[in-house]
C-alpha positions in Angstrom: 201.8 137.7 70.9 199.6 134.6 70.2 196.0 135.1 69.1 194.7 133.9 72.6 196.9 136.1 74.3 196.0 138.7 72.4 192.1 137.9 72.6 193.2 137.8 76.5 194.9 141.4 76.5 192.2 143.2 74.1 189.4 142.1 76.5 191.6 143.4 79.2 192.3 146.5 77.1 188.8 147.3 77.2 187.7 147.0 81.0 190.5 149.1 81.8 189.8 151.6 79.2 186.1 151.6 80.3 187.1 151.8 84.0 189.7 154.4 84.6 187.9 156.9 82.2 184.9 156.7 84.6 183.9 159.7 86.6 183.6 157.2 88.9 187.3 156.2 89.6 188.7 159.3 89.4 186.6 160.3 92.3 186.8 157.3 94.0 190.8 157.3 94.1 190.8 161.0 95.3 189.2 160.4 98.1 190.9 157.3 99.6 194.1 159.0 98.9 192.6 161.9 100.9 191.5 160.0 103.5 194.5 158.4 104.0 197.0 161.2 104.1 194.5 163.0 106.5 194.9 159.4 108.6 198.9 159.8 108.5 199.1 163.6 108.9 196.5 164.8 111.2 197.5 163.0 114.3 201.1 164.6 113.8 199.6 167.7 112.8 197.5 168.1 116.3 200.9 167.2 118.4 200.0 163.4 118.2 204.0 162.5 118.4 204.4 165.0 120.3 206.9 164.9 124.1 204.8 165.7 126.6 205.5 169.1 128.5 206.3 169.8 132.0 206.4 172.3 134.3 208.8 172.5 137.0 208.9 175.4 139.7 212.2 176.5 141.2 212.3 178.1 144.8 215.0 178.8 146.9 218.6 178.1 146.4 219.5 177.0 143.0 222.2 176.8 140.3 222.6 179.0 137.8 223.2 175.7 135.4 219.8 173.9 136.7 217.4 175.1 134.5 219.6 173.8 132.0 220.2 170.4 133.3 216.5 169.7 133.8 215.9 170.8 130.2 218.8 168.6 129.1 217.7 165.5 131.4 213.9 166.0 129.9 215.2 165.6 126.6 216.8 162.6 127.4 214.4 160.6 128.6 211.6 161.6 126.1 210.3 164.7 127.9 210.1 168.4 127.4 210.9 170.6 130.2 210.2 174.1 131.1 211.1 175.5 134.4 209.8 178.6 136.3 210.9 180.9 139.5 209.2 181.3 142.2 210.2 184.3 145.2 209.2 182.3 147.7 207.7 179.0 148.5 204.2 180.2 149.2 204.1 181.2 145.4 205.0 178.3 144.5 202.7 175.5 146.2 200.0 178.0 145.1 201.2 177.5 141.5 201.4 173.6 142.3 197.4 173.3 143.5 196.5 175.5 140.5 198.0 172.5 138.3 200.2 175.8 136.8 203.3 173.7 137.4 204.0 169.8 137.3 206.6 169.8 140.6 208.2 172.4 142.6 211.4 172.2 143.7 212.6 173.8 146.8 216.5 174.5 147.4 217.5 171.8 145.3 216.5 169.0 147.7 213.0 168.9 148.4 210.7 167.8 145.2 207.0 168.7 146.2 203.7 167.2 144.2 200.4 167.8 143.8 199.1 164.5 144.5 200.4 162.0 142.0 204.2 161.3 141.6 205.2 161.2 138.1 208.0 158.7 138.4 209.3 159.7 134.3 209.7 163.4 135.7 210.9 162.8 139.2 213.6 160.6 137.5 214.3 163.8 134.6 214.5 165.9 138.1 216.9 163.7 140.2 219.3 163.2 137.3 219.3 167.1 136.7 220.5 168.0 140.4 222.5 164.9 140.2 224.7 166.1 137.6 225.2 169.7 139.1 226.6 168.0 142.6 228.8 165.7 140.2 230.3 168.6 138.6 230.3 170.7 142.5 232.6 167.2 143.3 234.7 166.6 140.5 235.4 170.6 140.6 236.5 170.8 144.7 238.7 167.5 143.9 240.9 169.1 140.8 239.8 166.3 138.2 240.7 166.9 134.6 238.1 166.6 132.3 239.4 163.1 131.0 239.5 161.9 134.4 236.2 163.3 135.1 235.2 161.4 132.5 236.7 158.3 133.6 234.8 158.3 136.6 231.3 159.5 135.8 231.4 158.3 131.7 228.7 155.5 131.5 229.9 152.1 130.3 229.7 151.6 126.6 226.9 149.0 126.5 225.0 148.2 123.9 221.3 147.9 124.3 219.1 145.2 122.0 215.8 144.2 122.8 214.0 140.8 121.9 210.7 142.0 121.3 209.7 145.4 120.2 208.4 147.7 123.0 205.0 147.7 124.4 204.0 150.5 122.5 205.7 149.9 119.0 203.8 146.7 119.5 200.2 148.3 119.8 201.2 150.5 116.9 202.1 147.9 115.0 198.8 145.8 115.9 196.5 148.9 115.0 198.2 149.1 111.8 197.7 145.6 111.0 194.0 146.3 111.5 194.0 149.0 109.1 196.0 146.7 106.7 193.2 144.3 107.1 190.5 146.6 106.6 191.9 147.8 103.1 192.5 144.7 102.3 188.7 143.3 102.6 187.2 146.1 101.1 189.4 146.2 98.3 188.6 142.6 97.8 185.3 142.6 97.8 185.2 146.0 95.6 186.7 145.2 92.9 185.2 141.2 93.2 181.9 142.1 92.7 183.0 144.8 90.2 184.0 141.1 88.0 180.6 139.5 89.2 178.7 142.6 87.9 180.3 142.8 85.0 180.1 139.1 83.9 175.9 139.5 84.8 175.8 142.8 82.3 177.1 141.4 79.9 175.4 138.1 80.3 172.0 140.0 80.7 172.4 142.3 77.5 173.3 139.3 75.1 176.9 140.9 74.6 178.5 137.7 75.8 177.5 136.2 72.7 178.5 138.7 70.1 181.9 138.4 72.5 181.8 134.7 72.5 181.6 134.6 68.9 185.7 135.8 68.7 187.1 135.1 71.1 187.0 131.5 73.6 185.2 131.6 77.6 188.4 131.2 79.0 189.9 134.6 77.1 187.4 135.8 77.9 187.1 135.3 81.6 190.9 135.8 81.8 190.6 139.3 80.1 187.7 140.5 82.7 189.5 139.4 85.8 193.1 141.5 83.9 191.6 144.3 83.2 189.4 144.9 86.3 192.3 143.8 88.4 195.1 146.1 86.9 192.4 149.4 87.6 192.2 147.5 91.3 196.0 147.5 91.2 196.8 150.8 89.9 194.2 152.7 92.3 195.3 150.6 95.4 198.8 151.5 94.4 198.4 155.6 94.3 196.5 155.3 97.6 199.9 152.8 99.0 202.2 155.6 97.2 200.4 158.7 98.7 200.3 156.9 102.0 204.1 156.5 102.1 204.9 159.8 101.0 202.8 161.1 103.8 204.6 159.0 106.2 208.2 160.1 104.8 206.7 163.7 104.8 204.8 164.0 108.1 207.5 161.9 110.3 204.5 161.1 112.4 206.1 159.2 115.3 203.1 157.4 116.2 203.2 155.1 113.3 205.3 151.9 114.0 209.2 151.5 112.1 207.2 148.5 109.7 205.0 151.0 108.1 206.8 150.9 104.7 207.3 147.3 104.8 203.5 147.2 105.6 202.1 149.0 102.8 204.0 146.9 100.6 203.3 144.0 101.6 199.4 145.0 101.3 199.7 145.0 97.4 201.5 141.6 96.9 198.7 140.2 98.6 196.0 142.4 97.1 197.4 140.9 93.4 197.2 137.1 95.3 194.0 137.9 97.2 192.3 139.2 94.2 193.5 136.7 91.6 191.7 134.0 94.2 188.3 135.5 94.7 187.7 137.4 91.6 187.8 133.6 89.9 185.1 132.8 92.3 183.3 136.4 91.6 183.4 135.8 88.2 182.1 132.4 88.1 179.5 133.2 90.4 178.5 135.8 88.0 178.1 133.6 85.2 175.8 131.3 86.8 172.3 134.5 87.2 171.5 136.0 84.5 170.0 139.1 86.3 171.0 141.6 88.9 168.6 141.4 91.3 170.1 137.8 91.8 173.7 139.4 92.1 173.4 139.7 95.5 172.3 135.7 96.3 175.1 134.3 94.2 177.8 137.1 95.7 177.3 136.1 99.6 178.4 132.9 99.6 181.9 134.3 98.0 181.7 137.1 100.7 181.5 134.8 103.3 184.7 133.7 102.5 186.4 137.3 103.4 184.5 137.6 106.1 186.4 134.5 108.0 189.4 135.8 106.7 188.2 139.0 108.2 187.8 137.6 111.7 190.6 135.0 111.8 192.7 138.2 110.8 191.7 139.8 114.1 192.2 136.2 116.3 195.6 136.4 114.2 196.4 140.2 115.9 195.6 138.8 119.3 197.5 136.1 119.1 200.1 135.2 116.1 201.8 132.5 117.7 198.3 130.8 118.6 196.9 127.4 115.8 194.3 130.3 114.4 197.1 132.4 112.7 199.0 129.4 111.7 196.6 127.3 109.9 194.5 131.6 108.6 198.3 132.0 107.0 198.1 129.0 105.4 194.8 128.1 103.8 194.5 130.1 100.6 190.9 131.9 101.6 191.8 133.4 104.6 195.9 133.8 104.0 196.1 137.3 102.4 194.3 139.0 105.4 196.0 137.0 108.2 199.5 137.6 106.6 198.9 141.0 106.1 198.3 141.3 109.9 201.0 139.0 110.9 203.9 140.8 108.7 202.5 144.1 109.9 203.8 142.5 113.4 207.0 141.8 112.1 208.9 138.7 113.2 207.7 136.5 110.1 209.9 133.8 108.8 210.8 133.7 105.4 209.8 130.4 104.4 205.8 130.7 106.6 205.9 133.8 104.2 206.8 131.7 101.0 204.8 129.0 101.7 201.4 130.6 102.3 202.1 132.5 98.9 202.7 129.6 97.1 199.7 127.5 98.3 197.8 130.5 97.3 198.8 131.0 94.1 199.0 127.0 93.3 194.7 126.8 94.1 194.5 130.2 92.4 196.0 128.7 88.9 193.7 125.3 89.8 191.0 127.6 90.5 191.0 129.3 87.3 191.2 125.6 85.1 188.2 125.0 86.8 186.4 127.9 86.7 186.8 128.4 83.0 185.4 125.2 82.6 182.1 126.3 84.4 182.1 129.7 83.0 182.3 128.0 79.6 179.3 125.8 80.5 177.2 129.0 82.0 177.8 131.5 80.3 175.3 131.7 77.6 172.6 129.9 79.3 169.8 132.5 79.9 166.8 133.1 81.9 167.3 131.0 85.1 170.2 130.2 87.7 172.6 127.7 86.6 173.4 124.9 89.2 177.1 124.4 88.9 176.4 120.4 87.8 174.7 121.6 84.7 177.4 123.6 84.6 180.2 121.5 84.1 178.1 119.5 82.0 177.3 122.0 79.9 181.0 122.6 79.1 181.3 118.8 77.3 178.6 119.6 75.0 
């Protein structure tokens, strides 16, 4: 390893080690992983994916094999079906206005409601008694079971769909959202963790003791390393933990691109962090206090924030000039491609192309950040203005 490299990965080195030994951290990544299991599992655990369950009432005459059938019928169409005799009809309709029962029933003909028809039952009911006078038929004519078959068997069709259905699709939007929502505050954490820690040490003189090894650039490079891997590895146990409470839970009310989600989340944490912290950290080096943190970090903040919305105009409408030129700009892309991939239906060069623009005004970022860095960074006492600056790196 070169000496600059090595300058680089000892300044690294040390944020991490300062970092992940913290209190602080530990804490910190306990709880997000907590809250995002509990975010996974407790909708499953309180019957979230749950069928829904209905009660049908039986009166009069009946088949043995009914019961059966509608149980059978209920599964197949997503819904879980109990049934319960009645003596007599009277019963019955009583049960019916008590809201006791879903439907009743009567001889096998007549299906009586309460008010409201609910056309995913009624359909569960009529292919139930359905059935039993197909097998009634089939059994008075003499079929064979393979003629049966033949006669009743449902064509062997496949089924595709063009879009995803209308609810994978509002699962899929909601977990965009909650992509997006990471995202920004993982951001901005860690970001102003840089800013912060380019003002302490600017404002305690260690800069120059520092600056006396090792070059600006080193270390700049070495801050935005360090703090970034502790980002990394704490935004990659909460990812982990977050899958295996999805592989665990088999919560059915996340959508099928949950996994693909989640992973996508850290590639564009590593992009979206490399862009801003550069900005974080140059910001930093321009104050030389922390009561002025908060002036210099807005500005950079600002920046997520439109990423933040144009996410959100993204959701509503990916096809629309919003996500297309959000994916594409480097300062809102990690945020609006996290929500569009979280969609699904992303082409693999939009995907490619919004990375590499990213990372190519990430690397020209950093040349030019280094350069103000070196000229602000031991100047003392008052804001720097970015033209003295880049002036002050010639001299």
């Amino acid at each position: 390893m070169t000496g600059g490299w090595r300058s680089l990965w000892l300044v690294a080195r040390r944020e991490w080690d300062q970092r992940v030994r913290s209190l602080s951290f530990r804490l910190s990544t306990l709880l997000s992983i907590l809250i995002v299991v509990a975010l996974i599992a407790v909708p499953e655990m309180y019957g979230g994916g749950s069928e829904p369950t209905h009660t049908v009432g039986l009166v009069g005459d009946s088949g043995a094999e009914l019961p059966a059938s509608l149980r059978s019928a209920g599964e197949e169409m997503g819904l879980s079906v109990r049934v319960r005799e009645f003596a007599d009809e009277s019963s019955g309709r009583a049960a019916l206005r008590s809201e006791d029962i879903s439907a009743l029933l009567v001889d096998q003909r007549d299906l009586v409601w309460r008010a409201e028809v609910d056309q995913g039952l009624q359909a569960a009911v009529i292919s139930a008694v359905q059935a039993l006078d197909r097998r009634e038929a089939i059994a008075e004519l003499g079929l064979t079971s393979e003629e049966a078959g033949r006669l009743i068997g449902p064509p062997d069709l496949r089924s595709t769909s063009l879009e995803p259905a209308a609810a994978e699709r509002s699962a899929r939007r909601d977990l965009g959202f909650v992509a997006v929502v990471m995202l920004f505050m993982a951001i901005a954490f860690y970001g102003g963790f840089v800013l912060v820690g380019v003002v302490e040490e600017k404002s305690s003189r260690v800069v120059e003791v520092l600056l006396a090894r090792i070059r600006p650039a080193q270390l700049l490079g070495g801050k935005i390393l360090g703090i970034g891997l502790v980002g990394l590895a704490q935004f990659a146990l909460v990812v982990g933990s977050a899958l295996v409470a999805v592989s665990l839970s088999g919560n059915t009310l996340l959508p099928s691109t949950t996994p693909s989600t989640l992973g996508w989340i850290l590639f564009w944490f590593v992009t979206g962090y490399a862009f801003y912290s550069v900005l974080f950290a140059t910001a930093g080096s321009l104050i030389s206090r922390q009561e002025e943190a908060q002036s210099v970090q807005f500005p950079v903040t600002a920046f997520l924030l439109v990423g933040y919305v144009v996410a959100f105009q993204a959701a509503a409408a990916p096809e629309g000039v919003a996500a297309l030129v959000g994916s594409l700009l480097p300062p809102t892309a990690p945020m609006v491609m996290t929500v569009l991939m979280a969609q699904g239906g992303v082409a693999w060069w939009h995907v490619a192309l919004s990375a590499a623009l990213l990372m190519a005004t990430t690397y020209g970022m950093v040349l030019l950040a280094g350069r103000l860095y070196s000229g602000a960074v031991l100047r003392l006492g008052r804001r720097v203005r970015l033209r003295e600056a880049w002036r002050g790196a010639e001299g």
